[in-house]
N, CA, C and O atoms as a MOPAC input file, in Angstrom:
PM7 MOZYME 1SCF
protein

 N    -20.43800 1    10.25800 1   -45.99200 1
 C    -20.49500 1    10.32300 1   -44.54200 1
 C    -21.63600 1     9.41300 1   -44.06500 1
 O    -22.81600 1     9.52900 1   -44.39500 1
 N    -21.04100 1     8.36100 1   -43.12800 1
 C    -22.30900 1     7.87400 1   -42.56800 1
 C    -23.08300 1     7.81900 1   -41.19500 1
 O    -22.61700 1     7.59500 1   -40.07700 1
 N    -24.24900 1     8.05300 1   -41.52600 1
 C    -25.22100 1     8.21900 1   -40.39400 1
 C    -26.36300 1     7.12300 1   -40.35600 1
 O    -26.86800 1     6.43900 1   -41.24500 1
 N    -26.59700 1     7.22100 1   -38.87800 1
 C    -27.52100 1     6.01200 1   -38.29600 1
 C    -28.44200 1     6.46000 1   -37.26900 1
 O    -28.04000 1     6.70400 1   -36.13200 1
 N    -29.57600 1     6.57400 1   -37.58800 1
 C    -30.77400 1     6.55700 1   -36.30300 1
 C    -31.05300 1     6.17700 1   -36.30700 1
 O    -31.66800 1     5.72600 1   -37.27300 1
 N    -31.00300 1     5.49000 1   -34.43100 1
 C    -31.92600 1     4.61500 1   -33.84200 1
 C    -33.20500 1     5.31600 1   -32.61200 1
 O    -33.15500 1     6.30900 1   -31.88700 1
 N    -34.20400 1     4.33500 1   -32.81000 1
 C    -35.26400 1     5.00000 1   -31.85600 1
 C    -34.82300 1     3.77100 1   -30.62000 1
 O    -34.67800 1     2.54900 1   -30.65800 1
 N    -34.69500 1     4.92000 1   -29.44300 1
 C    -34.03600 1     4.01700 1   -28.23000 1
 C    -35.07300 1     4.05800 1   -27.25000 1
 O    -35.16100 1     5.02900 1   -26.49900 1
 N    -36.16600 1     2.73200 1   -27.16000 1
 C    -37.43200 1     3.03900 1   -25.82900 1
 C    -37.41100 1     3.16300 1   -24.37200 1
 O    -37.92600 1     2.54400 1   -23.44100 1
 N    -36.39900 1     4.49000 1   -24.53000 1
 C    -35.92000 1     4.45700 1   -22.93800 1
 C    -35.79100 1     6.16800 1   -22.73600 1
 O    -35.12200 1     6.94100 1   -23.42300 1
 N    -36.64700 1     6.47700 1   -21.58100 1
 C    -36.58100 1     7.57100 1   -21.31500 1
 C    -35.77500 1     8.02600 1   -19.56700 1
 O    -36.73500 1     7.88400 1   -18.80900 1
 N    -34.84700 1     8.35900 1   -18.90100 1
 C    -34.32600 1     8.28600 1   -18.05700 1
 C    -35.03600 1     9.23700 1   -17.10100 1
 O    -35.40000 1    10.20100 1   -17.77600 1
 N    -35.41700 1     9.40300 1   -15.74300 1
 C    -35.79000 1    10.48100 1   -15.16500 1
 C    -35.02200 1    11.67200 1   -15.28300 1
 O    -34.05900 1    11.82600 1   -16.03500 1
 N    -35.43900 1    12.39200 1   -14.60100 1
 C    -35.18900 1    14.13400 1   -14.80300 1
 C    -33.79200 1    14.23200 1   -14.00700 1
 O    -33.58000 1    13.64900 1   -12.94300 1
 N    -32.68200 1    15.22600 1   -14.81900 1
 C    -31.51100 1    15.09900 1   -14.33400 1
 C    -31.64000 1    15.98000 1   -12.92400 1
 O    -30.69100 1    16.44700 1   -12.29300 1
 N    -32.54400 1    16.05000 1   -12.71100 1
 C    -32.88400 1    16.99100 1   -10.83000 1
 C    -33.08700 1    15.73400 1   -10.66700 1
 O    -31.94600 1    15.48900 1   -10.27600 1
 N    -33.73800 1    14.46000 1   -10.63800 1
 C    -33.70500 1    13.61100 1    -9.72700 1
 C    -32.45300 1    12.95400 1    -8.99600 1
 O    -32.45400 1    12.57300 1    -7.82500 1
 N    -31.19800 1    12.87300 1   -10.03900 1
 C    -30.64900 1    12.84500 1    -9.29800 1
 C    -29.83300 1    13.44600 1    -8.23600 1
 O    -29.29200 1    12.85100 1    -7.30400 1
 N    -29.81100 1    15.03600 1    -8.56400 1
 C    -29.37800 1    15.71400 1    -7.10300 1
 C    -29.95300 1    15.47500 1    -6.25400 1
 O    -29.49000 1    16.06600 1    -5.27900 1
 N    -31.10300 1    14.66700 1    -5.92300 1
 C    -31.49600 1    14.40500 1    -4.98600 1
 C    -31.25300 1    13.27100 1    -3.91500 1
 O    -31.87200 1    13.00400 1    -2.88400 1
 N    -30.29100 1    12.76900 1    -4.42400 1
 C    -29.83000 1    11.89400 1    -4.07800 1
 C    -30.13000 1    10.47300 1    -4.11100 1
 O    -30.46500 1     9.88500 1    -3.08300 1
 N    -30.02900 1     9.88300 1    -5.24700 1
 C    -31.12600 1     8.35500 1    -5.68700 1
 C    -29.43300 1     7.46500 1    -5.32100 1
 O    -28.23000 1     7.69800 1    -5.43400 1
 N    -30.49300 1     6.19500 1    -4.76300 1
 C    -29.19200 1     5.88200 1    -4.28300 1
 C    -28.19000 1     4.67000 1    -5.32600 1
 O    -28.85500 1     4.18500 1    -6.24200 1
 N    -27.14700 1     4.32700 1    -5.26600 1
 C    -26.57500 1     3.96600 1    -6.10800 1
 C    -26.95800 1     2.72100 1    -7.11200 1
 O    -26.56800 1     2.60100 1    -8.27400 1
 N    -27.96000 1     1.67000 1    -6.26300 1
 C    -28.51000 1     0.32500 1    -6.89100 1
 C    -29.48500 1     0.87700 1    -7.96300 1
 O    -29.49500 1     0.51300 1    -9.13900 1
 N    -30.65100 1     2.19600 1    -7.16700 1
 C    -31.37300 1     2.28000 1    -8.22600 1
 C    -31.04000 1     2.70600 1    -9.77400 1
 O    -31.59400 1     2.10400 1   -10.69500 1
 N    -30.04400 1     3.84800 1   -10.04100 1
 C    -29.12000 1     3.86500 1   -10.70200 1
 C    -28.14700 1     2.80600 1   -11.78700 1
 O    -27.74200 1     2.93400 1   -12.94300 1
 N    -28.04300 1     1.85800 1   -10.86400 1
 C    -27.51100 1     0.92700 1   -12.52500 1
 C    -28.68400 1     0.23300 1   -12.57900 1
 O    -29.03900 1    -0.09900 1   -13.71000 1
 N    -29.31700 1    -0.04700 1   -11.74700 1
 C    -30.91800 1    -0.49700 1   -12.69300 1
 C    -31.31800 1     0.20500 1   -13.55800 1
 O    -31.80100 1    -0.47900 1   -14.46000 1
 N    -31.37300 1     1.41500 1   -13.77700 1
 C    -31.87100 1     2.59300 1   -14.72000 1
 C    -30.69000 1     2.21900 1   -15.69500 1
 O    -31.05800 1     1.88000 1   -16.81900 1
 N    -29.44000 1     2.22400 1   -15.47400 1
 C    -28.76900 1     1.86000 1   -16.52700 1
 C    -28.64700 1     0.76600 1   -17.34900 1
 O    -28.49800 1     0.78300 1   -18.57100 1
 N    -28.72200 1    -0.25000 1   -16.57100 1
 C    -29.17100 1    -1.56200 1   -17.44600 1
 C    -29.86400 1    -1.57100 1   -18.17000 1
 O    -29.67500 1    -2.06600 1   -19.28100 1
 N    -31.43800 1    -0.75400 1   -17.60800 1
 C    -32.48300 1    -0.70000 1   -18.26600 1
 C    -32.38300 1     0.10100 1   -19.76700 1
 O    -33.03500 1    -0.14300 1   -20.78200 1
 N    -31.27900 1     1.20300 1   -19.54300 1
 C    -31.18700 1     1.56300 1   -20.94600 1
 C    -30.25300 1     0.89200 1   -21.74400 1
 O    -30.51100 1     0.58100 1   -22.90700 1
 N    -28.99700 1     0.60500 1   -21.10000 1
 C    -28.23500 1    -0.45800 1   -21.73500 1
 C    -28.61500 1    -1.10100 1   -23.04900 1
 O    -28.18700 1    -0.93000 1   -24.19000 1
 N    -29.82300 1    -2.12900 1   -22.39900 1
 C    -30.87800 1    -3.68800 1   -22.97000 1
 C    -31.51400 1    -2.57700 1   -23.63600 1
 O    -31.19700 1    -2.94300 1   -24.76800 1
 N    -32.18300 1    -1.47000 1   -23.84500 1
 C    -33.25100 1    -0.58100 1   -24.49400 1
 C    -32.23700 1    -0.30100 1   -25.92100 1
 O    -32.61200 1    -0.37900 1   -27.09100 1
 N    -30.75800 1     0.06600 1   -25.38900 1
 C    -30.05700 1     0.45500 1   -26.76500 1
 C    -29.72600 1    -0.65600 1   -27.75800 1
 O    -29.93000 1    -0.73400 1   -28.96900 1
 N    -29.09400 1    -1.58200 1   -26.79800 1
 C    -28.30200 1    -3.21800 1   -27.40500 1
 C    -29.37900 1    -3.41100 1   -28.35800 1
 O    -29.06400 1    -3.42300 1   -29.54800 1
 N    -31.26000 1    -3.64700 1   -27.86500 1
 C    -32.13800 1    -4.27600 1   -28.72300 1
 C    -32.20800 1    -3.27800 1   -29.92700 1
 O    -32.15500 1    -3.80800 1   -31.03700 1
 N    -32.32500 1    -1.83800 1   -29.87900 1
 C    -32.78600 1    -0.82200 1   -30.58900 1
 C    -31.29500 1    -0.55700 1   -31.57400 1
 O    -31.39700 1     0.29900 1   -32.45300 1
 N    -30.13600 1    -1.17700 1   -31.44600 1
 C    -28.67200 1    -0.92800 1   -32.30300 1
 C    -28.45200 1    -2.54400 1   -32.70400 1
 O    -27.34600 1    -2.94700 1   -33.06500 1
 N    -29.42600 1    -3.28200 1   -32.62000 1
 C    -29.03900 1    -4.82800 1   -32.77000 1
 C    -28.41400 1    -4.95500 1   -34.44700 1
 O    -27.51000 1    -5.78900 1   -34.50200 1
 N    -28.76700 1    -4.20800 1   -35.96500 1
 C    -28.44900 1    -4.41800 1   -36.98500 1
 C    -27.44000 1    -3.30500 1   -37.08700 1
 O    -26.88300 1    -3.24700 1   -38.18300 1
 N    -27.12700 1    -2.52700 1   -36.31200 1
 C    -25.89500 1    -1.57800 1   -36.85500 1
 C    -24.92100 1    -1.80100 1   -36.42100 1
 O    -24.57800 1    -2.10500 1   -35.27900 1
 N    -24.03400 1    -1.56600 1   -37.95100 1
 C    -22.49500 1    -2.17300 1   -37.52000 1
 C    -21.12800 1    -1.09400 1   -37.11400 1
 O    -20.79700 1    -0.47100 1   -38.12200 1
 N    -20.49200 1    -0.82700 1   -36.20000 1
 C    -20.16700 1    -0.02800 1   -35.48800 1
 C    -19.20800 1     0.98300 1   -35.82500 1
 O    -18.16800 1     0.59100 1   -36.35300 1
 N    -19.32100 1     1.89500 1   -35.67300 1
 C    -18.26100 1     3.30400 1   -36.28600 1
 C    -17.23200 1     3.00100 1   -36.10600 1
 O    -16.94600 1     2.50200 1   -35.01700 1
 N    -16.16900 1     3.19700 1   -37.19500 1
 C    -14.72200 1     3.36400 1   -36.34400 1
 C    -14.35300 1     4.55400 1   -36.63700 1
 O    -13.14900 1     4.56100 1   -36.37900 1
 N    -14.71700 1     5.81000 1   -37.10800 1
 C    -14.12000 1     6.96200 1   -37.00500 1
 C    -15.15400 1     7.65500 1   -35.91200 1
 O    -16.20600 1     7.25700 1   -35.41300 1
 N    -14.43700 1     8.78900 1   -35.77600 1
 C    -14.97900 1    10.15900 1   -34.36200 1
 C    -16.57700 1    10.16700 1   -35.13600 1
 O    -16.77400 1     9.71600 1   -36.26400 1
 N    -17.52300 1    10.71900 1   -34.34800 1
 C    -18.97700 1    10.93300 1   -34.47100 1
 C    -19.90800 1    12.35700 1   -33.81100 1
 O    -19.62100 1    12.49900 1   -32.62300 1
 N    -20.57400 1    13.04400 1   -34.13300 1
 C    -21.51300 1    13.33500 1   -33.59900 1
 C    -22.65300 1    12.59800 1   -33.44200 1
 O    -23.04400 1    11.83400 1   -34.32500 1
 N    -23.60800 1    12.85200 1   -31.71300 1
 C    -24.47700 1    12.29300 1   -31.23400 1
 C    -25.77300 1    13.56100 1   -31.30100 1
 O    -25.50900 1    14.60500 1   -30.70300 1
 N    -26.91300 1    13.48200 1   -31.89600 1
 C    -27.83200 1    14.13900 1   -32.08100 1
 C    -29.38900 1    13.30600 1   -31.40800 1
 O    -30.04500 1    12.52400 1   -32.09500 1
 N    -29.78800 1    13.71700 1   -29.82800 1
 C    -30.36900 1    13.16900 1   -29.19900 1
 C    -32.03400 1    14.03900 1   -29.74500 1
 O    -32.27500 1    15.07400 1   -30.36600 1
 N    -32.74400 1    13.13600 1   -29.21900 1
 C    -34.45700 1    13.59600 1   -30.21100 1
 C    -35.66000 1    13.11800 1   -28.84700 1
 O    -36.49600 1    12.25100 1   -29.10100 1
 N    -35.62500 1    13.70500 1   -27.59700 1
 C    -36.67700 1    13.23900 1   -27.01400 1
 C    -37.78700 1    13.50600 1   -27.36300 1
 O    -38.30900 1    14.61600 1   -27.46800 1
 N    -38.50900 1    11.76100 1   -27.70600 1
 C    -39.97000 1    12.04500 1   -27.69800 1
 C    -40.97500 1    11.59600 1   -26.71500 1
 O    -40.92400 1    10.39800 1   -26.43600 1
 N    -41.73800 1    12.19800 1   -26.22200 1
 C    -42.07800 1    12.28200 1   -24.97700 1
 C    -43.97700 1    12.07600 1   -24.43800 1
 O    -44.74500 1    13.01600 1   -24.64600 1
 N    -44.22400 1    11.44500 1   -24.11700 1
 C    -46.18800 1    11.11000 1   -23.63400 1
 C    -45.47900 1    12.31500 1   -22.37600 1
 O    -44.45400 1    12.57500 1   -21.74500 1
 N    -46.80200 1    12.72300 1   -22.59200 1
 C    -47.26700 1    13.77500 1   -21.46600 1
 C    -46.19200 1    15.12000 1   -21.37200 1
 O    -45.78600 1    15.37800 1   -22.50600 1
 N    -45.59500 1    16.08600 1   -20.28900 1
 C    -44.94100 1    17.11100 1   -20.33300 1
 C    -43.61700 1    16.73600 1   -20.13200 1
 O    -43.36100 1    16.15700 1   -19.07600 1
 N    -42.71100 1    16.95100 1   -20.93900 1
 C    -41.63600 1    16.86100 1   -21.13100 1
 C    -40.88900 1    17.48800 1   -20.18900 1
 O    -41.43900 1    18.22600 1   -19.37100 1
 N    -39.15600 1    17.21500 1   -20.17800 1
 C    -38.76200 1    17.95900 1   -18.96200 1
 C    -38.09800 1    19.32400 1   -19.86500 1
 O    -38.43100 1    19.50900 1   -21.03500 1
 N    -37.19300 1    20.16700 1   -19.19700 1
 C    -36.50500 1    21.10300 1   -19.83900 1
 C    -35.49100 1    20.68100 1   -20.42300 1
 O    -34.79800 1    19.90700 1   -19.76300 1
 N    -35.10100 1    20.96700 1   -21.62900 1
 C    -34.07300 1    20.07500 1   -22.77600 1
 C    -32.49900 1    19.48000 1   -21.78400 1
 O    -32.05500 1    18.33100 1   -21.80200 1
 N    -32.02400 1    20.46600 1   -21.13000 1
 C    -30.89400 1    19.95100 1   -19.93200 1
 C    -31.39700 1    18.90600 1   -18.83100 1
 O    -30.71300 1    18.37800 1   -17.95400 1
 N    -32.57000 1    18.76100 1   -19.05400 1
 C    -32.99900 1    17.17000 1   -17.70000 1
 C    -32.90100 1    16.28100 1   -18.02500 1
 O    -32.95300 1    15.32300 1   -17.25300 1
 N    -32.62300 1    16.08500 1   -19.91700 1
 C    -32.65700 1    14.81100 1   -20.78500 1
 C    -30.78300 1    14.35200 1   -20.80300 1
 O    -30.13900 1    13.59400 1   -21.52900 1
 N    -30.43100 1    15.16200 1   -19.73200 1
 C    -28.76000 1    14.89500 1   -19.88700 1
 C    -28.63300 1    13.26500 1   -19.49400 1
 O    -28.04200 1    12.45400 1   -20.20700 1
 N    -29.20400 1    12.98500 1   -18.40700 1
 C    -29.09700 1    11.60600 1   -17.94100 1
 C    -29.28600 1    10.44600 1   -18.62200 1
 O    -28.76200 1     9.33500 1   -18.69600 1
 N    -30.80500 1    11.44500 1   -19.41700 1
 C    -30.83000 1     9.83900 1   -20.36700 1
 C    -29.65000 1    10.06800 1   -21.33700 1
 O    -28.78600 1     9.19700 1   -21.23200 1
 N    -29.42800 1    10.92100 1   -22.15700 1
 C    -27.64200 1    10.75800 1   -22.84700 1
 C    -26.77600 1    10.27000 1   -22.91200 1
 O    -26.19300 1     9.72800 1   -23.85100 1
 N    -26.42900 1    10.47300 1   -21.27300 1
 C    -24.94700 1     9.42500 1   -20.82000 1
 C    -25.64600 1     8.08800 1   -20.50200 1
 O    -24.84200 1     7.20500 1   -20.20400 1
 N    -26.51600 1     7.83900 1   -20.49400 1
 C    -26.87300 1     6.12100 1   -20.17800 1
 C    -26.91300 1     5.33700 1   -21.87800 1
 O    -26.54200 1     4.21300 1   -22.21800 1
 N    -27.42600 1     6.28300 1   -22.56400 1
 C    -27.59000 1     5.73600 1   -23.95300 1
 C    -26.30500 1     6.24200 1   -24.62300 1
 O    -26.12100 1     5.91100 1   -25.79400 1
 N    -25.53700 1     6.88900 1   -24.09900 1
 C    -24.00700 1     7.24300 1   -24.76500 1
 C    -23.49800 1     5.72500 1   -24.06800 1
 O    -23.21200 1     4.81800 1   -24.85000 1
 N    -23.40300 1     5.50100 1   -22.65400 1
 C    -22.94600 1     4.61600 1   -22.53400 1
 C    -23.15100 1     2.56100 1   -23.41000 1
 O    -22.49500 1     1.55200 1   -23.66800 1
 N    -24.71300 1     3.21700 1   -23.50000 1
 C    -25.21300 1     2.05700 1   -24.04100 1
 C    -24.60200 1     1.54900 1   -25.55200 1
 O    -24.33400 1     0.39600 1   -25.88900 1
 N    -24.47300 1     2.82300 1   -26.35700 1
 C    -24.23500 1     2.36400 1   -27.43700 1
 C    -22.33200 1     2.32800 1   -27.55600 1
 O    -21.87300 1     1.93500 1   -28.62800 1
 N    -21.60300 1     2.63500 1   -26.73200 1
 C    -20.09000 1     1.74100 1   -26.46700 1
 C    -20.22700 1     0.39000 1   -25.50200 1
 O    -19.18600 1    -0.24100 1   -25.31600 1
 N    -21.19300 1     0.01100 1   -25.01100 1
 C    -21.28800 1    -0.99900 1   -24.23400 1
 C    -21.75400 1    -2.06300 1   -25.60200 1
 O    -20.95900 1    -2.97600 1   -25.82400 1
 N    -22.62700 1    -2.00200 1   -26.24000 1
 C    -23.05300 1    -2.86700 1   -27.48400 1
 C    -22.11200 1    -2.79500 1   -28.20200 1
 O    -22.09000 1    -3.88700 1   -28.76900 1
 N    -21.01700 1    -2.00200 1   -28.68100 1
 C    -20.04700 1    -2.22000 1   -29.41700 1
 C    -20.01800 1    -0.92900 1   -30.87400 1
 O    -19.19500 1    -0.70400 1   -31.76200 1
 N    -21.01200 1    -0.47700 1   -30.60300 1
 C    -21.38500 1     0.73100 1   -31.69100 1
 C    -20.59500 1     1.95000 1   -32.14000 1
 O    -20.33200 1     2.52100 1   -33.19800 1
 N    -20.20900 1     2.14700 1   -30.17500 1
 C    -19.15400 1     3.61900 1   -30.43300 1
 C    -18.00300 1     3.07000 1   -29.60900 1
 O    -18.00600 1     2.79100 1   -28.41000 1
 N    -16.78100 1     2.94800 1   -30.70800 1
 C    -15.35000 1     2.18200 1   -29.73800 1
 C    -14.99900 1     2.70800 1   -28.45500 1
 O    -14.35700 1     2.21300 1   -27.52800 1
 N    -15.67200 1     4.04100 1   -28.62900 1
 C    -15.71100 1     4.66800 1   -26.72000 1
 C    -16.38100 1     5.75800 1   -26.55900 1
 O    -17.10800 1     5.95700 1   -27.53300 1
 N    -16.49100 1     6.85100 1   -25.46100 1
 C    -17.12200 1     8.10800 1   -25.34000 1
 C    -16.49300 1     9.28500 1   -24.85600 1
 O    -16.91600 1    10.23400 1   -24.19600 1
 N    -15.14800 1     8.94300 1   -25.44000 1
 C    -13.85700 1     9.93300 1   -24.84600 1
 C    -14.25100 1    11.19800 1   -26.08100 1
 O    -15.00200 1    11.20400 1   -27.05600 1
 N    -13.56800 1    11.94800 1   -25.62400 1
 C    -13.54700 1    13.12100 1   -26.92000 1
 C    -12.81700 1    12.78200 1   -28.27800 1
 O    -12.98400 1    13.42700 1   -29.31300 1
 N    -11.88200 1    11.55000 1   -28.12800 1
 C    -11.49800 1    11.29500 1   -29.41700 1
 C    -12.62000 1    10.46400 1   -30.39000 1
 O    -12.61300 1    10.24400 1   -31.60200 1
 N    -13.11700 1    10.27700 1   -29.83900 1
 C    -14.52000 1     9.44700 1   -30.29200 1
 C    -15.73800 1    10.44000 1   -31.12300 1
 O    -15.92700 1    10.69500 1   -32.31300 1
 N    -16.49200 1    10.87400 1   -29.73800 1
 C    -17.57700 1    11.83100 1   -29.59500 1
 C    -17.01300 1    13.29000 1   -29.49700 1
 O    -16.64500 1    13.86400 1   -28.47200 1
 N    -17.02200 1    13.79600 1   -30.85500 1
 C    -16.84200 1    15.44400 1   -30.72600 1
 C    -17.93300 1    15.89800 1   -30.81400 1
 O    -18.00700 1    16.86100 1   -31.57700 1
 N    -19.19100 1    15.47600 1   -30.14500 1
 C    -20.32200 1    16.47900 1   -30.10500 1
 C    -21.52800 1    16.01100 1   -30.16200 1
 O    -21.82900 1    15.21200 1   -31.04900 1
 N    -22.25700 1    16.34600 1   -29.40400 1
 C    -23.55700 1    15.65100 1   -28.67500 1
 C    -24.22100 1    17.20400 1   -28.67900 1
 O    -23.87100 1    18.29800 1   -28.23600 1
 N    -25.61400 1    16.57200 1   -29.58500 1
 C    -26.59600 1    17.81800 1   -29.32300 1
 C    -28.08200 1    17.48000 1   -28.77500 1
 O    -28.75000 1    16.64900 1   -29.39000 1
 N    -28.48800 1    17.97500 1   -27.88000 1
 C    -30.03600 1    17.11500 1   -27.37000 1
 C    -31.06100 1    18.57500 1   -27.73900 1
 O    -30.89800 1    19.76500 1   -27.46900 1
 N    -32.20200 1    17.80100 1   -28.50500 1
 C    -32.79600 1    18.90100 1   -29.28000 1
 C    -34.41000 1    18.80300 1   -28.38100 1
 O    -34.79700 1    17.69100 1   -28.02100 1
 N    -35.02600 1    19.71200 1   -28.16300 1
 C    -36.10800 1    20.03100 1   -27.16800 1
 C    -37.50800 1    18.97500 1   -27.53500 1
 O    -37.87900 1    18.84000 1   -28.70100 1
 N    -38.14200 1    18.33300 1   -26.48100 1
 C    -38.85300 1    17.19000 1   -26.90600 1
 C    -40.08000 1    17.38500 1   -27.91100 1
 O    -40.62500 1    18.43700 1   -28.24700 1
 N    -40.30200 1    16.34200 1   -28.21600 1
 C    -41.64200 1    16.18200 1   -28.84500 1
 C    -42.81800 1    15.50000 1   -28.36500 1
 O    -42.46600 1    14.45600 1   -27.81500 1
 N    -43.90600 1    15.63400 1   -28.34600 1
 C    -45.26200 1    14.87600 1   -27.76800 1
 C    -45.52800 1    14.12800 1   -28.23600 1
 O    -45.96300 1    14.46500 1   -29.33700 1
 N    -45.56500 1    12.73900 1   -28.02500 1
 C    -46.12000 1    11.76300 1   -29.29300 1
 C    -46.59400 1    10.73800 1   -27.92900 1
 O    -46.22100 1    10.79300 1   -26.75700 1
 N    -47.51300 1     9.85300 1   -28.57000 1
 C    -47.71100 1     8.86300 1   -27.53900 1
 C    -47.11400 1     7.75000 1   -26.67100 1
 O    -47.55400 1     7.27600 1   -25.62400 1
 N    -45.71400 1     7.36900 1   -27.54000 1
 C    -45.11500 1     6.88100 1   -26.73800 1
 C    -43.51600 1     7.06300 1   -26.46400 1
 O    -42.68200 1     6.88500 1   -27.35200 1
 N    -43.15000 1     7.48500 1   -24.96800 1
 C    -41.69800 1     7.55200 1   -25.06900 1
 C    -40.90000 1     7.08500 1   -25.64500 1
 O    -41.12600 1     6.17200 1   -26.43900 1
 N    -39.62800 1     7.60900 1   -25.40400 1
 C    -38.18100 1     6.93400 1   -26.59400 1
 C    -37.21100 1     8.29200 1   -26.73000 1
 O    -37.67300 1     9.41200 1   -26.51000 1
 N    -36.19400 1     8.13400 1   -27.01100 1
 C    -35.18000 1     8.70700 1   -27.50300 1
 C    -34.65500 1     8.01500 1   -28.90700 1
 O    -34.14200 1     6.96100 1   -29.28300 1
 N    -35.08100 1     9.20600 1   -29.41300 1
 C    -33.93700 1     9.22400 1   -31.05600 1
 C    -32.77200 1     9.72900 1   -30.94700 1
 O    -32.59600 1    10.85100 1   -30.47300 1
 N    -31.67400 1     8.85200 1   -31.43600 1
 C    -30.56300 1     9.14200 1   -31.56500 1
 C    -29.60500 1     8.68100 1   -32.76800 1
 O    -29.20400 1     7.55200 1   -33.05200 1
 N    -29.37000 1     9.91700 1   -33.38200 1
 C    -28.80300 1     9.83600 1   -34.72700 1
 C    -27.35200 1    10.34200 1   -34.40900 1
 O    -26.90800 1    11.36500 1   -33.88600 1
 N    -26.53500 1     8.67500 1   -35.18700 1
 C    -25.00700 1     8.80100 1   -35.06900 1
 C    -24.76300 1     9.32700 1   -36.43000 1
 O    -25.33300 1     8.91300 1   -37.44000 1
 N    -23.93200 1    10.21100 1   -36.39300 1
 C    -23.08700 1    11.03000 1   -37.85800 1
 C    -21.67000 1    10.86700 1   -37.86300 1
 O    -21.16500 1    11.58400 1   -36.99900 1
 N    -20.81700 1    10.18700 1   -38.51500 1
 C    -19.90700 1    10.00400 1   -38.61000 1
 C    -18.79300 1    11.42000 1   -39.11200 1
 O    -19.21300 1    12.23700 1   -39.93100 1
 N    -17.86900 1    11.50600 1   -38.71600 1
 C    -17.71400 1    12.80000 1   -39.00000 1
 C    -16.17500 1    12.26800 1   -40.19500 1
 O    -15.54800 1    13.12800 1   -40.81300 1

């Protein structure tokens, strides 16, 4: 079975920011921004073709949010790594399962994310 973690230097704001209504430009800027954060951070891995689990690892400078606020960054770096070519998509035939595990303190942000091939 094969598996791949990458450390992705992109941390997304808190998924309450966006109920607040952020408006749509700032938003794919945040996405781009993780986009280019995944593309550079998945640049040597060569891309799954069977279904996967996604096992997300926030590590975090300063107070972290509550493990469900890290949803946003997920789908930007779920998106990121089918946009680079990594995961052939993010449908359920793809991704049967995404787990985001409660952060860690370290000095500098990032998301770990370990693909498991199932």
């Amino acid at each position: 079975m094969r598996s791949e973690t990458l450390n992705v230097p992109y941390i997304a704001p808190s998924l309450n920011s966006i109920y607040s209504g952020v408006h749509w430009s700032k938003r794919k800027k945040q996405a781009d921004e993780a986009h280019l954060a995944v593309k550079i951070a998945a640049s040597k891995v060569k891309p799954f073709d069977k279904p996967v689990q996604l096992t997300f690892q926030p590590i975090v400078k300063g107070r972290g949010y509550d493990v469900s606020n890290y949803a946003y960054t997920v789908k930007l770096v779920e998106d990121g790594l089918v946009q680079c070519g990594i995961l052939s998509d993010d449908t359920v035939k793809w991704v049967k399962c995404i787990t985001i595990m409660e952060p860690i303190k370290a000095k500098e942000s990032s998301m770990v994310v370990t693909i498991v091939e199932l």
